[in-house]
SEMI-969299 format. One line per 3 residues: number of its first residue (from 1); for each residue x, y, z of N, C-alpha, C. Coordinates in steps of 0.05 Angstrom, whole numbers, plus 32768, in hexadecimal, padded with zeros to 4 digits. Each point is the difference from the previous one (the first is absolute). Layout:
BEGIN
NUM> X/Y/Z/X/Y/Z/X/Y/Z | ...
# end
This chain:
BEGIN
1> 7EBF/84BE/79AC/8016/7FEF/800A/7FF4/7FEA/8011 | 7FFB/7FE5/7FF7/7FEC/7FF2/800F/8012/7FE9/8014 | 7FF6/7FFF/8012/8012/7FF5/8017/8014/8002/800D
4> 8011/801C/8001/8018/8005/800B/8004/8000/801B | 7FE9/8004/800E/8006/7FF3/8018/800B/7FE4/8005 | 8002/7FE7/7FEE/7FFD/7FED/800F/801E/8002/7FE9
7> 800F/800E/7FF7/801D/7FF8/7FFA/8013/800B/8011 | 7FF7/800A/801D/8018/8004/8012/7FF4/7FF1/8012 | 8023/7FF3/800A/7FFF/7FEB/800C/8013/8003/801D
10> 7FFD/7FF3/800C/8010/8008/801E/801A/7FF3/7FFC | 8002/7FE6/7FF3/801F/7FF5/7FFE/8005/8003/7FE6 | 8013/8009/7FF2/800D/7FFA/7FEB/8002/7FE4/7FEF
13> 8008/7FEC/800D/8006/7FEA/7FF9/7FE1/7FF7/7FF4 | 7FE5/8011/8010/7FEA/7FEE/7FF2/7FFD/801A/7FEC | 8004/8011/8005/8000/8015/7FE3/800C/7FEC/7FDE
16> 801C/7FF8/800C/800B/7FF3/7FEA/8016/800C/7FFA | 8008/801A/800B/8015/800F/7FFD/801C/7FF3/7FF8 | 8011/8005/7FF5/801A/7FF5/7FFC/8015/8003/801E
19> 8010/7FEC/8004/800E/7FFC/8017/800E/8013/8005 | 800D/8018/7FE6/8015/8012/8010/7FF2/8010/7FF7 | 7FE1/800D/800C/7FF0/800E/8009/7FFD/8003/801B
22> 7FFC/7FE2/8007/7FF5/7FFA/8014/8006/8021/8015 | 801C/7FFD/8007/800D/8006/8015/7FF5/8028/7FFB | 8000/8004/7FEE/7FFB/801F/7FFC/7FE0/8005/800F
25> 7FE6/7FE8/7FF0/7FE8/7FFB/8006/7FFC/7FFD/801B | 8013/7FF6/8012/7FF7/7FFA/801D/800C/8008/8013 | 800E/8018/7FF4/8011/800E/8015/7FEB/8019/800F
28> 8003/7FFA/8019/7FE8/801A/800E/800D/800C/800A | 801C/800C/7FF8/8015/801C/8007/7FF5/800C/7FE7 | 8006/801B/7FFC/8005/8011/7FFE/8012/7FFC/7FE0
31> 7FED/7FFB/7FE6/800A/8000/7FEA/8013/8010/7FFA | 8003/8019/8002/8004/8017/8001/8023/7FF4/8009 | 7FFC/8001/801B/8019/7FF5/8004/8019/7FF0/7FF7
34> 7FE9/7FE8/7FF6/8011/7FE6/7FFD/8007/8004/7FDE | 7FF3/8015/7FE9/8011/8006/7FEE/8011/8012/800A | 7FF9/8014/8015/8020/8019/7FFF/8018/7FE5/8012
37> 7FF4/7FEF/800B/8028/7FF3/800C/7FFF/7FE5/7FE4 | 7FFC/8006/7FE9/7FFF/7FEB/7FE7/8017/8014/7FE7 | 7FFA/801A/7FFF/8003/8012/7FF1/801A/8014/800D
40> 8012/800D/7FE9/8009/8018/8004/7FF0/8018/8005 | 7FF3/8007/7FE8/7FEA/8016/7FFA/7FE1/7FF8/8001 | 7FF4/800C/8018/7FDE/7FF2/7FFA/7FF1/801E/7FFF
43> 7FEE/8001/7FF0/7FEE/8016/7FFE/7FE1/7FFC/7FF9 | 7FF6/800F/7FFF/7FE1/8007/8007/7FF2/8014/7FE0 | 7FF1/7FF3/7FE4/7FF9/8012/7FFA/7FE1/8008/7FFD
46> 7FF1/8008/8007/7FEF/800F/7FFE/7FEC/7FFA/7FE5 | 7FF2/7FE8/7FEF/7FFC/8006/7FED/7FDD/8003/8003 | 7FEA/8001/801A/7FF2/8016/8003/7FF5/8000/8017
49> 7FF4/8010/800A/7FF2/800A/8018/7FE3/8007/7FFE | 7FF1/7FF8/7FFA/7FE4/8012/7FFA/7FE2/7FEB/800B | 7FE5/8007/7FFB/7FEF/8002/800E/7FF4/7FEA/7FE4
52> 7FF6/7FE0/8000/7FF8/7FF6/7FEE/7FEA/7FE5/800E | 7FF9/7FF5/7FF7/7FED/7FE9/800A/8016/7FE9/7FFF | 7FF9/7FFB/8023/800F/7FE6/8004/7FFA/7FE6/7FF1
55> 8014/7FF0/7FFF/7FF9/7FDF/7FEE/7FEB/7FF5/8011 | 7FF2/7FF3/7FF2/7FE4/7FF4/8009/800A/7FE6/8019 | 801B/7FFE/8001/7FFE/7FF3/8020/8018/800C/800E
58> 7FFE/801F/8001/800B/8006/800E/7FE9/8014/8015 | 7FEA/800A/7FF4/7FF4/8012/8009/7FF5/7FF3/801D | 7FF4/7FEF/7FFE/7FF1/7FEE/801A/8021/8009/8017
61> 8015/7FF2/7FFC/8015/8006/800F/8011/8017/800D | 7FEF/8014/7FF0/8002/801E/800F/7FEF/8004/800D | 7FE8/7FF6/7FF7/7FE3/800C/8013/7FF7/801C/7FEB
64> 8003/7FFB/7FE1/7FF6/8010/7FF9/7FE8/7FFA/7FF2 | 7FEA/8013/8000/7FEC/7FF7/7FF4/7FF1/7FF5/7FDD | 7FF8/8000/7FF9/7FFF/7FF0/7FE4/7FFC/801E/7FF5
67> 8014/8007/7FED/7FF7/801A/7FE9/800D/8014/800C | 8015/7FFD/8011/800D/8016/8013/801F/8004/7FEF | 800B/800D/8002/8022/8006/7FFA/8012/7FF8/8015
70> 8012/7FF5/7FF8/8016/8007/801D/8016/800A/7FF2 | 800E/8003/8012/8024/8010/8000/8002/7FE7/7FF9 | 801D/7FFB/7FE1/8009/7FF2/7FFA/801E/800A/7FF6
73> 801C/7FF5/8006/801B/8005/8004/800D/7FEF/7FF9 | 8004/7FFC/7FE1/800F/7FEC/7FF6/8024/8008/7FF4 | 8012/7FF2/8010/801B/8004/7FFC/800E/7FE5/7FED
76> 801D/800B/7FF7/8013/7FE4/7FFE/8014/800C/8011 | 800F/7FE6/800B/8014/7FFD/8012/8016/7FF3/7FF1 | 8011/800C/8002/801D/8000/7FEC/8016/7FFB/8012
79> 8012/7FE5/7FFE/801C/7FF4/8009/8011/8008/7FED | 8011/8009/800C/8016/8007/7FDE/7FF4/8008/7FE5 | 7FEC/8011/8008/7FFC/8010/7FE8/7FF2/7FE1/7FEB
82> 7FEA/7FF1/800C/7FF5/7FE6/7FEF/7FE0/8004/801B | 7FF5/7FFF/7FF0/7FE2/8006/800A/7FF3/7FDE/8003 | 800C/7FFD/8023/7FF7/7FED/8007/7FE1/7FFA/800F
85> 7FF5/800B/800B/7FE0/8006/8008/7FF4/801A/7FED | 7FE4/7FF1/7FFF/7FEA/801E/8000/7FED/7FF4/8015 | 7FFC/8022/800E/7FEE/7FFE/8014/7FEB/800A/8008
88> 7FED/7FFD/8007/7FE6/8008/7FF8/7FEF/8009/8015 | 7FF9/8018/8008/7FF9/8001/8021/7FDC/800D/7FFF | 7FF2/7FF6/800F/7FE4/800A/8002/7FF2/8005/801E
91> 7FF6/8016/7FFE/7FF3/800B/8014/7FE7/800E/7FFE | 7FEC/7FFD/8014/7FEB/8013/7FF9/8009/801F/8005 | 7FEF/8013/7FEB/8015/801A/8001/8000/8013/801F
94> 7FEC/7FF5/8012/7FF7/8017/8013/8012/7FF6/8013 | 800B/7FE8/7FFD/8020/7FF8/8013/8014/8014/7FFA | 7FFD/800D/7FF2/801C/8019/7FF2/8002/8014/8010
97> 7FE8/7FFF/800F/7FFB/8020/801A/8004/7FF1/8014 | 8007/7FF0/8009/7FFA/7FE4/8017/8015/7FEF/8003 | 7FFA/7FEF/8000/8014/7FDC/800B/800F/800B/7FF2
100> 8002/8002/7FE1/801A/7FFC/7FF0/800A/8019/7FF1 | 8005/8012/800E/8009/801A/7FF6/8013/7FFE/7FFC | 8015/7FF5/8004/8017/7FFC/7FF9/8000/7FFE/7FDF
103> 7FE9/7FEE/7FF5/800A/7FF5/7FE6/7FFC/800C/7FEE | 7FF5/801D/7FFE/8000/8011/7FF4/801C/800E/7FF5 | 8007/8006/8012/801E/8015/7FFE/801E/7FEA/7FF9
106> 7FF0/7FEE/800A/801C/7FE9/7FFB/800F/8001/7FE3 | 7FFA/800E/7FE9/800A/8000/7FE8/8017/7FE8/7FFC | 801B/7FFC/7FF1/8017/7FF1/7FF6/8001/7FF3/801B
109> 7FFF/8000/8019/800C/7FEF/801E/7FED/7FF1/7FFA | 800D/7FE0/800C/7FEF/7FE7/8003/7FE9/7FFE/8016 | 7FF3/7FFF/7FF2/7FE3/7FF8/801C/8004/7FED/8013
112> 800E/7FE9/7FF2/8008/7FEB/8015/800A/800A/801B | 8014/8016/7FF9/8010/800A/8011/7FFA/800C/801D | 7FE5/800B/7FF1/7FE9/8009/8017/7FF4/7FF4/800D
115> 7FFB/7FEC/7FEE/7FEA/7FEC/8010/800C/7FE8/8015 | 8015/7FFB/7FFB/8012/7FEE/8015/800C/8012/801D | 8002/801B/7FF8/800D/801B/8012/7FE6/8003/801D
118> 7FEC/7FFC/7FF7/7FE9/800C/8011/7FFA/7FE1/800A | 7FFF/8003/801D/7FF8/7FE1/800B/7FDF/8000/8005 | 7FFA/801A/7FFA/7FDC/7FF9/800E/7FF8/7FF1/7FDF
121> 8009/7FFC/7FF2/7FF9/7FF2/7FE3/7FFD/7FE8/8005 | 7FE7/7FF1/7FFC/8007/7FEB/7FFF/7FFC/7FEB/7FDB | 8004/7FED/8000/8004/7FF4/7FE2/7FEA/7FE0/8001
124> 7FF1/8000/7FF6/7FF5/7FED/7FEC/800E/7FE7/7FFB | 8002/7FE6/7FFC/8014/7FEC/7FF1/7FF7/8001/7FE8 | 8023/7FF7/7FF3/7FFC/800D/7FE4/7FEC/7FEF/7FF8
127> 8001/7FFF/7FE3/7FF5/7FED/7FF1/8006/8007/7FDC | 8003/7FEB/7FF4/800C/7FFB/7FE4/7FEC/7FFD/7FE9 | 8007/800E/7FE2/7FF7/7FF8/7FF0/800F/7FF9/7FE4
130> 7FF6/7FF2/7FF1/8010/7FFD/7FE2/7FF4/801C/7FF2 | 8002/800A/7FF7/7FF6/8016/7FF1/8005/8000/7FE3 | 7FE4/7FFA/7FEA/800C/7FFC/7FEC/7FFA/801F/7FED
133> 8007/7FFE/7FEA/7FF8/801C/7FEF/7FE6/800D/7FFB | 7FE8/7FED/7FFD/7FE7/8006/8018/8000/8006/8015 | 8011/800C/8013/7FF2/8009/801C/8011/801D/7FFA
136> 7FEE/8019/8009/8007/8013/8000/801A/8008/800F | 8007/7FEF/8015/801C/800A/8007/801A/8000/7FF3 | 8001/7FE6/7FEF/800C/7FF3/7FE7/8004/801E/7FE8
139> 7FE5/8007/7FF7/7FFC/8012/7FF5/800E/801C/7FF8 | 8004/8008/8024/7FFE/8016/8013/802E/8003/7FFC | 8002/7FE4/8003/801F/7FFE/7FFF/8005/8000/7FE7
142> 7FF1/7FF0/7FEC/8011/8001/7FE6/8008/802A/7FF8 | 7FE2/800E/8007/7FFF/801B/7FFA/8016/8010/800E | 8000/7FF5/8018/8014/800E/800D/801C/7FF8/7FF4
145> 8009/7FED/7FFB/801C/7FF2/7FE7/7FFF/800C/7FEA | 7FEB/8001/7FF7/7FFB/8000/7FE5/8006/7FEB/7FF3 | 8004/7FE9/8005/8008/7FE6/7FF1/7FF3/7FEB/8009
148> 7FF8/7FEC/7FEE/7FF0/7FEA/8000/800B/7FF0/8016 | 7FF1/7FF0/8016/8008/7FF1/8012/7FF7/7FE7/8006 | 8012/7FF2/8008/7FF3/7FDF/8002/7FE7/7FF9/801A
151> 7FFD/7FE9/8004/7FF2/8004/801C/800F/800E/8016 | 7FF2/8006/8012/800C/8009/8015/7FF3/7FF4/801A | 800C/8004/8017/7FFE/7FFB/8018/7FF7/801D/8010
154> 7FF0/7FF6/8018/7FFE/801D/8010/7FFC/7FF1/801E | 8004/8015/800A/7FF1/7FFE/801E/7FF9/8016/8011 | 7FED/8002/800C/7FF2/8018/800F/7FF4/7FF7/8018
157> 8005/8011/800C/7FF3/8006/8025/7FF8/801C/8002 | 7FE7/7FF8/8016/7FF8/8016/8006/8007/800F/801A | 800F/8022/8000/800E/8009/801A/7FE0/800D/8013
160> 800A/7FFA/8013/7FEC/800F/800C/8007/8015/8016 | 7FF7/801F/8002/8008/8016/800E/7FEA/8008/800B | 7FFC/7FFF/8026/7FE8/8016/7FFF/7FEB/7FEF/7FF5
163> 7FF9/7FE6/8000/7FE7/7FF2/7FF0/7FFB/8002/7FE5 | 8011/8014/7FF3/7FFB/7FFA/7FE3/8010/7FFC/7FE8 | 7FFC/7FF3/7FF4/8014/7FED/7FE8/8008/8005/7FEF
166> 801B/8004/7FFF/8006/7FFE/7FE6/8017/7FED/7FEB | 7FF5/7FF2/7FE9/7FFE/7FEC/7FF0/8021/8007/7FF4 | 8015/7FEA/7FFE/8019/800D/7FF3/8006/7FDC/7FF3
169> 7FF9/8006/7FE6/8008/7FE4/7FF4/801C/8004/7FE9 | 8015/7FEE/8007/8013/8003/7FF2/8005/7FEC/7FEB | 8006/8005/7FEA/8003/7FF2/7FEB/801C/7FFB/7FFA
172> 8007/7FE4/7FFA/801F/7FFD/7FFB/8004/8004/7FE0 | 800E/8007/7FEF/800F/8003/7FF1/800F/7FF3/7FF5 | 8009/7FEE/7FE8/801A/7FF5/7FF1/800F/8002/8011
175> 8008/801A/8005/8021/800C/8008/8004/7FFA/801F | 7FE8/7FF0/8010/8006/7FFE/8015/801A/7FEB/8003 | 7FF8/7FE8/7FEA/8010/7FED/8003/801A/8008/8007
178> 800D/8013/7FED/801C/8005/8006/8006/8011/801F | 7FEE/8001/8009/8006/7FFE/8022/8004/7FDF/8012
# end
């Protein structure tokens, strides 16, 4: 994957993002939130949890070492039953006994939820990317759909607990628009 560091960007507007993105991309509340007061029904599903090698520019941003695994926790987030985010969360795994024990047991509940709840957290500024069907996150969502997808948008920050990090990049979806 050659250069993905240098496709997230701190503003949107130099990303290139489309205008009624913008506002989703540069919101530093609590995503989580701002789809459940958008939505009747918002839910959480689960499509995996397991132990894999982080994306080649995510690893540096955990502090994990080159050839190492981390805890990786990828969901979709559903408004009225329309799967508007997938979300993608990374951690080195020995944070699971430590800083971030929480994110283990957290199953179907939103992580967001946690991570805005606890004030010793602190957050990273976001930062934006185009994501096309080459970048594994792109990838990661069509599998989780199961259906072919156009470009996409994302954005990710890093939380920090206790000194150590963990990576939660969210990807927007088609179906955001109809929010």
């Amino acid at each position: 994957m050659p250069r993905q560091e240098s496709r997230w960007k701190i503003r949107p507007i130099l990303a290139g993002a489309p205008a009624y993105l913008h506002p989703w991309l540069t919101d530093t509340g609590s995503l989580t939130a701002r789809l459940m007061a958008r939505c009747t029904h918002f839910r959480v599903q689960v499509v995996a949890e397991r132990r894999a090698r982080p994306f080649a520019d995510e690893r540096h941003l955990i502090g994990l070492p080159l050839g190492r695994t981390a805890w990786t926790r990828e969901v979709l987030l559903y408004a009225d039953d329309i799967a508007v985010v997938f979300a993608h969360s990374v951690l080195a795994p020995s944070d699971l006994n430590g800083a971030w024990h929480m994110a283990q047991a957290i199953g179907a509940r939103p992580l967001g939820a946690a991570l805005f709840a606890d004030p010793t957290i602190c957050r990273s500024p976001l930062t934006t990317a185009r994501l096309t069907p080459r970048h594994p996150l792109h990838r990661h969502a069509e599998q989780a759909l199961g259906e072919r997808l156009p470009t996409l948008w994302a954005r990710r920050s890093r939380f920090c607990r206790l000194g150590r990090p963990l990576l939660v990049t969210e990807v927007f979806l088609p179906g955001i628009a109809r929010l």
